[in-house]
DRENDO-1510 file (C-alpha; in Angstrom, 1 decimal, always signed):
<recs>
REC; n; res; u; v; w
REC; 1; UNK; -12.2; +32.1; +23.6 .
REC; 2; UNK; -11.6; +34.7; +20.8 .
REC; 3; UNK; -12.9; +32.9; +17.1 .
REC; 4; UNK; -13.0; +36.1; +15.4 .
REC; 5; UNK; -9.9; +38.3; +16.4 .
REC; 6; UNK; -10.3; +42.0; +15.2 .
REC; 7; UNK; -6.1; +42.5; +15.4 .
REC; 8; UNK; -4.5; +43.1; +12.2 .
REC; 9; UNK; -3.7; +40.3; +10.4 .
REC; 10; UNK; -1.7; +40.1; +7.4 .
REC; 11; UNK; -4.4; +40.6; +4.0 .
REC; 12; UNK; -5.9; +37.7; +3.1 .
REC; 13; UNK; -8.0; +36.4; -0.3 .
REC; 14; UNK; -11.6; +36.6; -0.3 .
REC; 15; UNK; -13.5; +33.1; +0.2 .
REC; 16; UNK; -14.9; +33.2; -3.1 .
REC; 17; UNK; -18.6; +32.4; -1.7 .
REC; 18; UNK; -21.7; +33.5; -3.2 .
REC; 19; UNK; -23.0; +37.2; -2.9 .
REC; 20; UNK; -26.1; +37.6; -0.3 .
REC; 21; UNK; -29.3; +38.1; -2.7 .
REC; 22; UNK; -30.3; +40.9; -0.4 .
REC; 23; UNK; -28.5; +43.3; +1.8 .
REC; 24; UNK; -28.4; +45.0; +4.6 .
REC; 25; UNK; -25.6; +47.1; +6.6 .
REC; 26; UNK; -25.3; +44.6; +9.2 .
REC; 27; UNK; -25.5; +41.3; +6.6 .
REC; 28; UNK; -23.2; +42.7; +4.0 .
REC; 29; UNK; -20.9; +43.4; +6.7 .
REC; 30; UNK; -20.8; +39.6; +7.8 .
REC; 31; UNK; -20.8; +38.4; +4.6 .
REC; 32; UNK; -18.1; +37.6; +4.3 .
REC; 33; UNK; -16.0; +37.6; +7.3 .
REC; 34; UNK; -12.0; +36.1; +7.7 .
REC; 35; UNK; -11.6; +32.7; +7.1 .
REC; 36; UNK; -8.6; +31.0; +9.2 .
REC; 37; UNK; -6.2; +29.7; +6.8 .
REC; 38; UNK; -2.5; +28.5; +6.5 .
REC; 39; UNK; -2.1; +27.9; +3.2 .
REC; 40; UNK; -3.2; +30.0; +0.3 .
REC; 41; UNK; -4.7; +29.1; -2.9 .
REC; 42; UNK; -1.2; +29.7; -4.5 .
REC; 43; UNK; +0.0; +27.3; -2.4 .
REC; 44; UNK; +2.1; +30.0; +0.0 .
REC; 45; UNK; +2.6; +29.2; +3.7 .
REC; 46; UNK; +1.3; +32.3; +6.0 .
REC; 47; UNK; +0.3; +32.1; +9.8 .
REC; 48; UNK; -2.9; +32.7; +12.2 .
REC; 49; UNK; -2.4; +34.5; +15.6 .
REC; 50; UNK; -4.7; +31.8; +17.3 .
REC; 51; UNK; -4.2; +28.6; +15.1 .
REC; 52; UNK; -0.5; +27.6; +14.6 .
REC; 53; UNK; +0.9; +24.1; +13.2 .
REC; 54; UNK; +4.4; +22.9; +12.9 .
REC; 55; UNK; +3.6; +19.4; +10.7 .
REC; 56; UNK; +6.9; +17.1; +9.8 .
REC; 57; UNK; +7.5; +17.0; +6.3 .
REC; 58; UNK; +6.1; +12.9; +6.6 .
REC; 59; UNK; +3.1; +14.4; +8.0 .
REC; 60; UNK; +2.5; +16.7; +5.0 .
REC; 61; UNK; +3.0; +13.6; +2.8 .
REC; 62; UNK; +0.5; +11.8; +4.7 .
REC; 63; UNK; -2.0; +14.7; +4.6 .
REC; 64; UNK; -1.3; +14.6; +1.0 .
REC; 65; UNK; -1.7; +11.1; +0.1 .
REC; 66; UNK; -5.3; +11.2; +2.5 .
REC; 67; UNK; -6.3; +13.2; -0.1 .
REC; 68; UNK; -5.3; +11.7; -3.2 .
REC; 69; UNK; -6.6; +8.3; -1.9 .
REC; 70; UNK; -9.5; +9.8; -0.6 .
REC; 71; UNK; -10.2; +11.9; -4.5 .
REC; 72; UNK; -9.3; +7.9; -6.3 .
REC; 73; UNK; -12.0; +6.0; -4.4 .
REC; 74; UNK; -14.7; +8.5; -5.0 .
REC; 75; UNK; -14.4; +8.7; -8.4 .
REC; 76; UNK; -13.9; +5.0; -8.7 .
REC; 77; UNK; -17.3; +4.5; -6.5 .
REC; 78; UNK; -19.2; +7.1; -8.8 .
REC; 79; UNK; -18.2; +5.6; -11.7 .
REC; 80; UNK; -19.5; +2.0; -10.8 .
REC; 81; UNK; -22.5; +3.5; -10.0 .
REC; 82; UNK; -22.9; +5.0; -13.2 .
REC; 83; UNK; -22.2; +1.1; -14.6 .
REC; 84; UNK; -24.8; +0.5; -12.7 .
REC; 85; UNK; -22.9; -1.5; -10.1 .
REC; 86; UNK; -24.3; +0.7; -7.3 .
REC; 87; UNK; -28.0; +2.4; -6.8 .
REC; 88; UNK; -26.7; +5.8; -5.5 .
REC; 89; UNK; -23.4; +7.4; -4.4 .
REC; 90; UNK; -22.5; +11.1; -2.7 .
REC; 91; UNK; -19.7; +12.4; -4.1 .
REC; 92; UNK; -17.4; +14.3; -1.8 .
REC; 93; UNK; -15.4; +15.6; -4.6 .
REC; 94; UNK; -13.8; +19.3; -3.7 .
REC; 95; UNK; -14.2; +18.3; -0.1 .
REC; 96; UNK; -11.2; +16.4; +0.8 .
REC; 97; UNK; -9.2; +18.8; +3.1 .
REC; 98; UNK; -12.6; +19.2; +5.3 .
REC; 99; UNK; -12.6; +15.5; +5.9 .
REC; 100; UNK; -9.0; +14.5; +6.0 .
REC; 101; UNK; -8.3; +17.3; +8.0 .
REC; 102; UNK; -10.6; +17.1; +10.7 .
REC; 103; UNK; -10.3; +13.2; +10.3 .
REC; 104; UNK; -7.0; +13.4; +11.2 .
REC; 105; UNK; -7.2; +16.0; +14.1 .
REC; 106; UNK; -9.3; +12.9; +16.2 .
REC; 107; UNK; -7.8; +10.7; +19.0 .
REC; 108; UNK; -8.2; +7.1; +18.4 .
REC; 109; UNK; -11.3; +7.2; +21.4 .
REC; 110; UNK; -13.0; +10.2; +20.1 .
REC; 111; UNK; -16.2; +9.4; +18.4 .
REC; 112; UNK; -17.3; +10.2; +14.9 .
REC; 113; UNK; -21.0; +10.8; +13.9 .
REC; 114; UNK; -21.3; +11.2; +10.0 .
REC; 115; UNK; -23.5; +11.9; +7.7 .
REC; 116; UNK; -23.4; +9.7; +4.1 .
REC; 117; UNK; -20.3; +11.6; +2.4 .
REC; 118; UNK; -17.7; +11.5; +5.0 .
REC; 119; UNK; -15.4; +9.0; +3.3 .
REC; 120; UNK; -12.5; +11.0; +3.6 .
REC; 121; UNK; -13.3; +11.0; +7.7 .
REC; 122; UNK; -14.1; +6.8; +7.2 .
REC; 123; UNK; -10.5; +6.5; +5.7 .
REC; 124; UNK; -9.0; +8.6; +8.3 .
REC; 125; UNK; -10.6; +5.9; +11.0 .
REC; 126; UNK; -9.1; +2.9; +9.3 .
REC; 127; UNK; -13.1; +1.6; +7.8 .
REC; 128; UNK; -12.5; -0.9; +4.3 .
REC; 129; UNK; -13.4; +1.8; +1.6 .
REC; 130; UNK; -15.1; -1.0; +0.2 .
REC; 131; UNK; -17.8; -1.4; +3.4 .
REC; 132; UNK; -18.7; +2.2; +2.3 .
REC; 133; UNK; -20.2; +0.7; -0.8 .
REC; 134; UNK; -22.2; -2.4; +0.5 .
REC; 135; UNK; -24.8; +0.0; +1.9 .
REC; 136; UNK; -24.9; +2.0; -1.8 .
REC; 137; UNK; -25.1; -1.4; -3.6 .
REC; 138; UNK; -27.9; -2.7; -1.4 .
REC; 139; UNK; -26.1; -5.5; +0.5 .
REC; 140; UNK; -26.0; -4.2; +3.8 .
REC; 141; UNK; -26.8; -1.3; +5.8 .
REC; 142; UNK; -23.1; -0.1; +6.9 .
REC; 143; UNK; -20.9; -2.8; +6.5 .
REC; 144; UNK; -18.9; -2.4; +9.9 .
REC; 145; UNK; -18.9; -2.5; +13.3 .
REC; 146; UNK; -19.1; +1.5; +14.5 .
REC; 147; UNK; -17.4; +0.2; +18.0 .
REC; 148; UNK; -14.3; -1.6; +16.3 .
REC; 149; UNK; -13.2; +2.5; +15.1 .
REC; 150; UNK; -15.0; +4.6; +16.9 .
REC; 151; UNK; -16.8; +5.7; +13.6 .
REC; 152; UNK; -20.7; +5.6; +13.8 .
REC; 153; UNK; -22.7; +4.2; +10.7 .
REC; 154; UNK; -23.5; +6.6; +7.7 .
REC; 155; UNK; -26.9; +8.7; +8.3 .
REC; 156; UNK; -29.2; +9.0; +5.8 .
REC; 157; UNK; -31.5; +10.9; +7.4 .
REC; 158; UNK; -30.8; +14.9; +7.3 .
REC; 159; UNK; -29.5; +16.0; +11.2 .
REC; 160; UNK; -30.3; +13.2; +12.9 .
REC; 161; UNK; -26.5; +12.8; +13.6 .
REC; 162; UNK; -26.0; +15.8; +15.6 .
REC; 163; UNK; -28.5; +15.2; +18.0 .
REC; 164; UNK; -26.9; +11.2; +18.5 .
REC; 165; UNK; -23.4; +12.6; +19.2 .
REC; 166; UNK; -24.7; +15.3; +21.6 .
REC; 167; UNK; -26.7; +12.4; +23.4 .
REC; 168; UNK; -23.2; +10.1; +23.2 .
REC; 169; UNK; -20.9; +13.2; +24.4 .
REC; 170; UNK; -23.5; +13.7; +27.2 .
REC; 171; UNK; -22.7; +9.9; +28.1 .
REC; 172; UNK; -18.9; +10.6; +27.7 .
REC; 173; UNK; -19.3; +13.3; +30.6 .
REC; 174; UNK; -21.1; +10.9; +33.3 .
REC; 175; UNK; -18.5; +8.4; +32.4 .
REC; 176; UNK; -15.8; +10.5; +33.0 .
REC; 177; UNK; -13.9; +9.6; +29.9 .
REC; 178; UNK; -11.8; +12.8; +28.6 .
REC; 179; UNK; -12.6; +11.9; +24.7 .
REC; 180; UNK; -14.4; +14.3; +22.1 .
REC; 181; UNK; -17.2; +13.5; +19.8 .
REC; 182; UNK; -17.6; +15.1; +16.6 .
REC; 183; UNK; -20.7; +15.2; +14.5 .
REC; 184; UNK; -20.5; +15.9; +11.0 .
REC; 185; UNK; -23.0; +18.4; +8.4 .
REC; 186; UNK; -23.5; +20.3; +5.4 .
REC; 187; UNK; -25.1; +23.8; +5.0 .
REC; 188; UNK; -28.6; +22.3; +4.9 .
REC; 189; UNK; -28.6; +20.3; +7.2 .
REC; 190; UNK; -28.1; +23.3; +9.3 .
REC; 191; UNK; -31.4; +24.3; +9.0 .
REC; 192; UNK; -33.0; +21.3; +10.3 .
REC; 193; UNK; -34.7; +21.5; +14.0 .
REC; 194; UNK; -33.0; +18.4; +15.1 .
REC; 195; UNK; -29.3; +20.2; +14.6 .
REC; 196; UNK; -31.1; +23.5; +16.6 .
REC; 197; UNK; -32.0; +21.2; +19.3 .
REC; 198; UNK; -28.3; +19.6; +19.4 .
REC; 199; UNK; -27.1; +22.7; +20.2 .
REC; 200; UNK; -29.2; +23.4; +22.7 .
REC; 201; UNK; -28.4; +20.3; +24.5 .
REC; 202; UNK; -24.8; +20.4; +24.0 .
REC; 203; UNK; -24.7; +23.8; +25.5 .
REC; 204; UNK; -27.0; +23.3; +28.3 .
REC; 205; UNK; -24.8; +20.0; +29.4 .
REC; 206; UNK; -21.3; +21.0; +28.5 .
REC; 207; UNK; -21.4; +18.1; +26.6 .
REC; 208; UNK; -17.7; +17.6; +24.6 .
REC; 209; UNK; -19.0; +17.5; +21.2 .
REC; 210; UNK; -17.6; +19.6; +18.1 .
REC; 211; UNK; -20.2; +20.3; +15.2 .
REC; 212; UNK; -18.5; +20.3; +12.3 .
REC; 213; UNK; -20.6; +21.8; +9.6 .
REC; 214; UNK; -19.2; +21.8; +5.6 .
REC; 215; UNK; -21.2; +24.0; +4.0 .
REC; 216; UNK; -20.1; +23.4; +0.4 .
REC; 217; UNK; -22.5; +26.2; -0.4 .
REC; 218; UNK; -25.0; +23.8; -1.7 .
REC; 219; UNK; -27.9; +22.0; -0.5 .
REC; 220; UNK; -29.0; +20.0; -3.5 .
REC; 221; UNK; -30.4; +22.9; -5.2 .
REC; 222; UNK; -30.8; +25.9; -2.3 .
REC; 223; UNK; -27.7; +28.1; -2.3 .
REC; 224; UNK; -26.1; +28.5; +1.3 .
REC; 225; UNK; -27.5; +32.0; +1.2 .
REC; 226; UNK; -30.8; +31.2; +1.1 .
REC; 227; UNK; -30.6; +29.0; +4.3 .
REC; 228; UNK; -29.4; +31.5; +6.5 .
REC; 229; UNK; -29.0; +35.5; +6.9 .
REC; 230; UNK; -25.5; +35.6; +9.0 .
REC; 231; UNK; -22.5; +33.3; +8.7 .
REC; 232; UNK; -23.4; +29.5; +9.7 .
REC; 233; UNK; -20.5; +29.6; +12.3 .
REC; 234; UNK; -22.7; +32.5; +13.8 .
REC; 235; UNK; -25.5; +31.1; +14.8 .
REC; 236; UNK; -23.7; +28.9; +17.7 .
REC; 237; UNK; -23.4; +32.6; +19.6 .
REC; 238; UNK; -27.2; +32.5; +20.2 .
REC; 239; UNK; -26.7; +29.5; +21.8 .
REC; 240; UNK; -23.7; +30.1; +24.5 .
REC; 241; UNK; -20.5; +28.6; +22.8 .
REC; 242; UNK; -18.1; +29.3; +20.3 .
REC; 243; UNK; -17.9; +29.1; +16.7 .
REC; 244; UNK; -15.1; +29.5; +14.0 .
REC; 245; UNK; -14.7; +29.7; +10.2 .
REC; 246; UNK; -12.6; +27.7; +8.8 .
REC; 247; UNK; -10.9; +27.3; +5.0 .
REC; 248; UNK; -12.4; +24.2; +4.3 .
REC; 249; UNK; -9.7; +23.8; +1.3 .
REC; 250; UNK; -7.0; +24.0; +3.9 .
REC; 251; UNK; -6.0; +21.3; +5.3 .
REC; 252; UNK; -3.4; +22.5; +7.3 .
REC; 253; UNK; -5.8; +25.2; +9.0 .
REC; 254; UNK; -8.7; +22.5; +9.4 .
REC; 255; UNK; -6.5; +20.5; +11.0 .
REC; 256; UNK; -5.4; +23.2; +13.5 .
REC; 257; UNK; -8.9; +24.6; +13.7 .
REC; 258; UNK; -10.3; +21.0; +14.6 .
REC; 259; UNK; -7.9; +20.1; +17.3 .
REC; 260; UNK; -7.8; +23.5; +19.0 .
REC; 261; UNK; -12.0; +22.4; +19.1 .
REC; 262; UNK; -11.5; +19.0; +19.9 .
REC; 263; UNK; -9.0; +19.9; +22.7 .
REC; 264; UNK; -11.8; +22.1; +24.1 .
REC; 265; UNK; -14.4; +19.4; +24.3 .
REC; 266; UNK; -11.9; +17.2; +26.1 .
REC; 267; UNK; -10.8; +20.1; +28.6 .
REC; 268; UNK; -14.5; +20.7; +29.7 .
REC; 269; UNK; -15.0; +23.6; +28.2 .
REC; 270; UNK; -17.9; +22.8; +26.1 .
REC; 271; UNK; -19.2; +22.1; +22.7 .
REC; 272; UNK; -18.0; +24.6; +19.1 .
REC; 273; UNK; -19.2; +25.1; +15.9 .
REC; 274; UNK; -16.5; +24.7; +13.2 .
REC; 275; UNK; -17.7; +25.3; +9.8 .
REC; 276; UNK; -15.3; +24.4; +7.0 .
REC; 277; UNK; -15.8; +26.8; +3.8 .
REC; 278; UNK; -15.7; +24.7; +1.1 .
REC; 279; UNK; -17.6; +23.7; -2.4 .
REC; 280; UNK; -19.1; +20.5; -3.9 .
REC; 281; UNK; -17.0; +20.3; -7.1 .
REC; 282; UNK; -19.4; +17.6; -8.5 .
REC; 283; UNK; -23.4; +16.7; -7.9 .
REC; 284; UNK; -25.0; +16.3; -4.5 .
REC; 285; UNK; -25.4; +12.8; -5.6 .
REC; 286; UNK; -25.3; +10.8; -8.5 .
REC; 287; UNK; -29.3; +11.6; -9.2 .
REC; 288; UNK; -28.6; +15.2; -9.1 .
REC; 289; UNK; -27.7; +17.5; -12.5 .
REC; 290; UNK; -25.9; +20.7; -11.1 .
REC; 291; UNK; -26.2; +22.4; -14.5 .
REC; 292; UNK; -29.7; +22.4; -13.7 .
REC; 293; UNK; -29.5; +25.8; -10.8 .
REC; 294; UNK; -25.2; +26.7; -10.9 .
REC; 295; UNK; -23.1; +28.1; -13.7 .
REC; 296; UNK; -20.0; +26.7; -14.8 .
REC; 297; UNK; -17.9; +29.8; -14.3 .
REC; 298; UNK; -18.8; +29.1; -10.0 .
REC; 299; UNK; -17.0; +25.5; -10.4 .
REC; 300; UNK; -14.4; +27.0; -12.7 .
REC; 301; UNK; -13.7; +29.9; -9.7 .
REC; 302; UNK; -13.7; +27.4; -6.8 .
REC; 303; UNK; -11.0; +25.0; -9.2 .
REC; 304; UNK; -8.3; +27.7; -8.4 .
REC; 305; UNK; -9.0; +26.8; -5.0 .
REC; 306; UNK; -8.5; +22.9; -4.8 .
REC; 307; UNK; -7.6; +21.8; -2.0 .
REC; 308; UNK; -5.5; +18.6; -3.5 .
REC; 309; UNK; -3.7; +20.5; -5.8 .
REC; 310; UNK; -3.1; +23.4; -3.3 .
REC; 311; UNK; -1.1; +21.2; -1.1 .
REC; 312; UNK; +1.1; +19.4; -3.9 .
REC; 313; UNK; +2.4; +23.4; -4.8 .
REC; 314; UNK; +3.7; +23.8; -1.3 .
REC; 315; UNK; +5.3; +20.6; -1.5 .
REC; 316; UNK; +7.0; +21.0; -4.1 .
REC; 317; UNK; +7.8; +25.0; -3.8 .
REC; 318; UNK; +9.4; +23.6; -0.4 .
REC; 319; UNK; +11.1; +20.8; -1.2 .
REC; 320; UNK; +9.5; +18.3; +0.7 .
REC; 321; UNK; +8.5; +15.6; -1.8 .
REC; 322; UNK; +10.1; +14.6; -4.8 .
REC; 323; UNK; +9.0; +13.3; -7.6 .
REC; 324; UNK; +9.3; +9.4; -7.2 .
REC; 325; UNK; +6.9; +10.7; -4.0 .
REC; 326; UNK; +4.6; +11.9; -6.4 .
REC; 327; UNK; +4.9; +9.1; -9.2 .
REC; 328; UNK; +4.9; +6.2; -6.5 .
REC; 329; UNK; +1.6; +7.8; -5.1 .
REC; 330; UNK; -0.1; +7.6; -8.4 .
REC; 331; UNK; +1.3; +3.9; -8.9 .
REC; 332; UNK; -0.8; +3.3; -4.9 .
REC; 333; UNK; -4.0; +5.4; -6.5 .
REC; 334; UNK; -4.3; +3.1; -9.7 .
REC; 335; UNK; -4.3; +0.0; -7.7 .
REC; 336; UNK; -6.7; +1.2; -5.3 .
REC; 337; UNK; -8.9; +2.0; -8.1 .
REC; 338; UNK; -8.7; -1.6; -8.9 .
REC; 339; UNK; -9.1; -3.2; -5.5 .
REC; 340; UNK; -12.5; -1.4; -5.3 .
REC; 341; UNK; -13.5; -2.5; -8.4 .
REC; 342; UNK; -12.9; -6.3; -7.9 .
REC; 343; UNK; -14.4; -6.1; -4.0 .
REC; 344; UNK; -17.7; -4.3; -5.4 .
REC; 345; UNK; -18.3; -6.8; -8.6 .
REC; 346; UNK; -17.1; -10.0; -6.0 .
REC; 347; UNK; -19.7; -8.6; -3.3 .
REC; 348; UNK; -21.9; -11.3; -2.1 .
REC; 349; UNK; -25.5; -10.9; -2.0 .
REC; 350; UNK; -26.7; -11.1; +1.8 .
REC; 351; UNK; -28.8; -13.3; +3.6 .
REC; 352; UNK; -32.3; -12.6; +2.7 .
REC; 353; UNK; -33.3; -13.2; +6.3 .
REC; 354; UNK; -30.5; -11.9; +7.8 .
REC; 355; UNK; -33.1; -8.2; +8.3 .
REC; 356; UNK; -34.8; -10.1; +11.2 .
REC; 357; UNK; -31.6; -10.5; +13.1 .
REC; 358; UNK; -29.9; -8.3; +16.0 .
REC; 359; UNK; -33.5; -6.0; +16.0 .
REC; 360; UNK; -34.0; -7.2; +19.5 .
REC; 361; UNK; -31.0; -8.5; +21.9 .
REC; 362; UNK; -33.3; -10.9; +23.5 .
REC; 363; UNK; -35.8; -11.8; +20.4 .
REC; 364; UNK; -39.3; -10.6; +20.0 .
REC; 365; UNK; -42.6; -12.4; +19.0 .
REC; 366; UNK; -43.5; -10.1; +16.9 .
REC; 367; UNK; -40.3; -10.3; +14.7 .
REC; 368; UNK; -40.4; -14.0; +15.1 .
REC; 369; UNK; -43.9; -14.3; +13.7 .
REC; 370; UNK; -43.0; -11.8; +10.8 .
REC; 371; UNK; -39.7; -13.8; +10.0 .
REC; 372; UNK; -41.6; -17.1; +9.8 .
REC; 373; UNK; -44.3; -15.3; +7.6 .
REC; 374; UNK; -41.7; -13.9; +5.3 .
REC; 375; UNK; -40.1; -17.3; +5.0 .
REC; 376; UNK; -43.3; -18.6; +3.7 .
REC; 377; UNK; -43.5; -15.8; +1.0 .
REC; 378; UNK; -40.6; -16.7; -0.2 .
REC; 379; UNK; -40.6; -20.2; -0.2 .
REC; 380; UNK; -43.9; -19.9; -2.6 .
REC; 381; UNK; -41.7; -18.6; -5.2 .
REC; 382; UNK; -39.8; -21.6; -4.9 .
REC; 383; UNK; -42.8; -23.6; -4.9 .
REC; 384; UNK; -44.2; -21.7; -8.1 .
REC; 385; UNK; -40.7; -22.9; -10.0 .
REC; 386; UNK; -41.4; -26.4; -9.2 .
REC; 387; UNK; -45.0; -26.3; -10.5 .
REC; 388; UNK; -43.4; -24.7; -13.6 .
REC; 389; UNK; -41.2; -27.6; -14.0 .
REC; 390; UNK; -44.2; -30.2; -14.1 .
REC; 391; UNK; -46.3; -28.2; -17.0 .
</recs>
């Protein structure tokens, strides 16, 4: 398979990324190589020799609304946290067309493997918005059941993912199920050993899994050039398979991009590395201050660029929503804004000794000797009280 076709193609913008701190003839020469797109940042419709789509204009809609939602809940979850309402949250702000286009690429049994920003892909599985939350308030640690939509639980720790879904895929191959799994990234994650030895595995087994790494150019603090001297979709070459750059503020070429991977995994053919080029409009988290190590005139650059607004010119240039569209969507954003305010203040606290439970199938001693301990610690603070009551 061809990822980087050397055939005249039809000029295209630059990707806007960072320049290399240092340079040599072969990295300046990669740095910045052809991104697939299908929609410019104007908003202007243009083709790919090796990644077509042909989308109904409800599809578009739908694509469109994904994102809008998608934008809504994450600024309505980032500002409850900074009401103190929730201890943390990842924005995925500037990332929508990543996630709702690759979300939407997936086959009801394909298998997702996030990490903790992938709401847009959680929305695209059919997962309460609000069960994204109960793990950022403190209540639980996930909120659903990863079986009931094929969507794993959110990954805290950085890689770890990649190396689960390779290990799943592997299992989807001895089954002899013809699904994909797809494991989800950022830039610096990329540099972890556990997403090295993911590829290694998924190479050396076949195994149908699609790595889908958004490198919003940022790792906390660490530019993407900094984590690596050639092109992050580059580096699956040293490993035997495939690997493709993608306009992450597309959504109409991640889509494509996607499937054409996902169809790959399911055809046997082996593993790929999509990375979607995109930017982290907002903080890595809410603990984070961007200002700290990025200018504003970066931010201001990749705004030309967004991938919501992108999408609403074409629709409109074309003819293909209207304007009660448009006004009725907004009506559906407010109120979804409003739903996830009432579920997060409403959100029960959870069993205190509901930790102990499902950490064996068949029970342990040890876990049954540490619940009956804890149980005593807490009933001491009820026991204090009562004393309290008698002085």
């Amino acid at each position: 398979m061809t990822v980087e076709s050397t055939a005249a193609r039809k000029p295209r913008r630059s990707s806007g990324g960072k320049r290399a701190t240092k340079k040599t003839a072969q990295t300046a020469a990669a740095a910045q190589p052809e991104l697939v797109q299908l929609l410019t940042p104007e908003g202007e419709r243009v083709e790919h020799p090796e990644y077509a789509i042909d989308l109904t204009p409800e599809e578009l809609r739908g694509l469109y609304r994904d994102m809008v939602l998608t934008r809504r809940f994450d600024a309505e979850a980032t500002a409850l946290q900074r009401q103190g309402e929730l201890g943390l949250w990842a924005s995925l702000l500037g990332q929508e067309a990543a996630q709702i286009g690759s979300g939407r690429a997936l086959r009801d049994d394909d298998y997702v493997f996030p990490t903790y920003r992938e709401h847009g892909v959680a929305w695209c599985r059919g997962v309460d918005p609000t069960n994204l939350l109960g793990m950022f308030r403190g209540v639980n640690n996930g909120g659903w059941d990863p079986n009931s939509n094929n969507f794993h639980l959110y990954t805290i720790v950085i890689g770890s993912q990649a190396l689960h879904a390779t290990g799943y895929a592997m299992g989807v191959t001895k089954d002899g199920a013809d699904s994909a799994v797809i494991a989800y990234f950022g830039d610096g994650a990329s540099s972890q050993g556990d997403v090295a030895e993911a590829f290694t595995f998924s190479a050396v087994y076949n195994a149908p899994v699609v790595f889908f790494c958004q490198n919003n150019q940022w790792a906390i603090s660490e530019p993407a050039e900094r984590q690596s001297r050639v092109p992050i979709y580059q580096r699956s070459q040293g490993f035997g398979f495939p690997g493709v750059r993608v306009d992450g503020n597309d959504v109409l070429a991640v889509l494509a991009v996607t499937r054409a991977a996902l169809e790959r995994a399911r055809s046997g053919e082996g593993p790929t590395l999509v990375e979607a080029f995109t930017y982290r409009m907002g903080a890595h988290t809410t603990s984070d201050d961007p200002t700290r190590y990025r200018h504003d005139d970066e931010r201001v650059a990749w705004e030309a660029k967004d991938p919501i607004l992108r999408l609403k010119t074409y629709l409109e240039r074309e003819g293909l929503a209207d304007e009660a569209f448009f006004t009725g969507l907004e009506t559906e954003s407010e109120e979804l804004g409003q739903h996830v305010r009432e579920q997060i203040r409403t959100m029960p606290d959870p069993d205190t000794m509901a930790i102990f439970e499902n950490v064996y199938a068949d029970g342990h001693a040890l876990v049954d000797e540490e619940r009956a301990q804890f149980a005593e610690y807490l009933a001491s603070f009820a026991d204090s009280h009562e004393e309290g009551k008698g002085n």
